[in-house]
C-alpha positions in Angstrom: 0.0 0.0 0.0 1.2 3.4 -0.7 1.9 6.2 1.5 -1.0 8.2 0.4 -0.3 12.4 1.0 -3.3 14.7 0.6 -3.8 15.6 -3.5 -2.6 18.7 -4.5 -3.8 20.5 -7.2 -2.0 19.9 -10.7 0.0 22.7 -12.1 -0.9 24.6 -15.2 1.4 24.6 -18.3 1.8 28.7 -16.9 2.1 28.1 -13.3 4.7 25.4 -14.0 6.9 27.9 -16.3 6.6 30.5 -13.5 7.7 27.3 -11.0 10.5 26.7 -13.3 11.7 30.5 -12.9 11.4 30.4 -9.2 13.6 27.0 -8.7 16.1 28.5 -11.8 16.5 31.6 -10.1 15.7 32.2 -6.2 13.2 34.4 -4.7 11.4 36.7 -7.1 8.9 39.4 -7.5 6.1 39.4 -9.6 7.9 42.0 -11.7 10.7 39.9 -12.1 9.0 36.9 -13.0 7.0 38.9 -15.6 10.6 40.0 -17.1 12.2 37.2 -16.8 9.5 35.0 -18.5 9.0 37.9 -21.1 10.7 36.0 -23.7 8.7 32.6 -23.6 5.9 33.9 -22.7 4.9 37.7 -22.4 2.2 38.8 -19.6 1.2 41.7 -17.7 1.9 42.3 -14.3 -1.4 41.5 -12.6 -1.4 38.2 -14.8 2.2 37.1 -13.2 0.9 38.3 -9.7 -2.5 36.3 -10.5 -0.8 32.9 -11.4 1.9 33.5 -7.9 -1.7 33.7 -5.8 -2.3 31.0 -7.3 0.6 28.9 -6.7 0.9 29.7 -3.4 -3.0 28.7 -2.8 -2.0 25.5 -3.7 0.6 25.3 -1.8 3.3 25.4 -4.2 4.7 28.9 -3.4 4.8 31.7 -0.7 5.7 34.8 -0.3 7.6 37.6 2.2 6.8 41.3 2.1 9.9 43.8 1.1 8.3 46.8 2.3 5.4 47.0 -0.6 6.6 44.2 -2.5 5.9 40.5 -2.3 8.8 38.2 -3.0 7.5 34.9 -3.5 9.8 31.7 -3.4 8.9 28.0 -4.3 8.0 25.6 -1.4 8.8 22.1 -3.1 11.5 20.6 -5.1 11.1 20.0 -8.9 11.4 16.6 -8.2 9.0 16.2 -5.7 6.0 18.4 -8.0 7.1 16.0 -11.1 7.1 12.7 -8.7 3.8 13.8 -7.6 2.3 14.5 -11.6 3.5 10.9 -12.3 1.1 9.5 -9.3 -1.4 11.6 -10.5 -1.4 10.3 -13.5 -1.1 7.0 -12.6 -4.0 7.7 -10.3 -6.0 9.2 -13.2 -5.5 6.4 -16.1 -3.9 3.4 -14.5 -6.5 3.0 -11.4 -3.5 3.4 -9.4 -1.1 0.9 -11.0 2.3 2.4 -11.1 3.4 -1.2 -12.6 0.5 -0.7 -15.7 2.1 3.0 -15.9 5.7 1.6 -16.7 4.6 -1.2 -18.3 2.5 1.1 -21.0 5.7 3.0 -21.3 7.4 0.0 -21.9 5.2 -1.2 -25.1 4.8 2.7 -26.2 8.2 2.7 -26.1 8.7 5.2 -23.7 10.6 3.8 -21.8 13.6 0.9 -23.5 13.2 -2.4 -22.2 16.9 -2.3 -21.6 16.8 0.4 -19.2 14.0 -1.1 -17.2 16.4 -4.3 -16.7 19.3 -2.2 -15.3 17.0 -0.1 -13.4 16.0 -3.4 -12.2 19.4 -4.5 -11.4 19.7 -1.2 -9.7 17.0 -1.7 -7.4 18.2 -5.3 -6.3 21.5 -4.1 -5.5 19.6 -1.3 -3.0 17.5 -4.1 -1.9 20.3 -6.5 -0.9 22.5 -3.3 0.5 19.0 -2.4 3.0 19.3 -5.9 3.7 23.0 -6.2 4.8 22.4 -2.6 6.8 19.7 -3.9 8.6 21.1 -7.2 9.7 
C-alpha cells in the first residue's frame, strides 16, 4: 500500500513555467517573474501576480513582504512536483497501477526495455544493500 499524501492541485502549463523560474532563479517578484518569462511567454503584471496567488494557494509557493513588495519563493522541489504529476497520472488512467504505468511506457516505447532491466538490477542491488544494513 502506498503512503498516500493529501492531493494537491496539478500545475498549469503557466504556473509550471513561473515554478521553473522560481527554482532556476531564487526568490522573485512578480515584476521579475513577468521580465524574466518575457521571452517565452509575455504577460502583464497582474497576470504574473495572479498565477503567484495562485501557486501559493495550492501550496506550491509563498511569499515575504519587502516593504510594498511580495517576494515569492517556491516551497517544493522540482522533483518532488514531477514525482507527484506521475502519481497523479497514474491515479488518473492506470487506477493506481504504477506497474501498468511503466509497463505502458514500456510497449509505447517510452521507456527501453533495456533500461527497465538495469533499473532493475539497480534496485536489487539497494535491496540486498538495506538488507545487509539492517542485519
Amino acid at each position: 500500500m502506498r503512503n498516500v499524501k493529501p492531493a494537491r492541485k496539478a500545475l498549469s502549463e503557466l504556473e509550471h513555467l513561473v515554478m521553473q523560474f522560481l527554482w532556476a532563479n531564487g526568490p522573485s517578484s512578480a515584476e521579475h517573474v513577468r521580465e524574466g518569462l518575457d521571452g517565452r511567454h509575455p504577460m502583464k503584471d497582474a497576470t504574473a501576480r495572479t498565477i503567484l496567488r495562485r501557486l501559493e494557494e495550492k501550496g506550491y509557493a509563498s511569499h515575504r513582504e519587502e516593504g510594498r513588495t511580495y517576494i515569492y519563493s517556491g516551497l517544493e522541489q522540482p522533483e518532488n512536483v514531477a514525482m507527484r504529476a506521475i502519481r497523479q497520472i497514474a491515479d488518473r488512467f492506470w487506477g493506481g497501477s504504477v506497474q501498468a504505468l511503466v509497463a505502458g511506457m514500456v510497449e509505447q516505447e517510452v521507456i527501453d526495455p533495456r533500461e527497465l532491466r538495469e533499473l532493475a538490477k539497480k534496485l536489487e542491488r539497494q535491496q540486498e544493500r538495506k538488507g545487509k544494513s539492517n542485519a
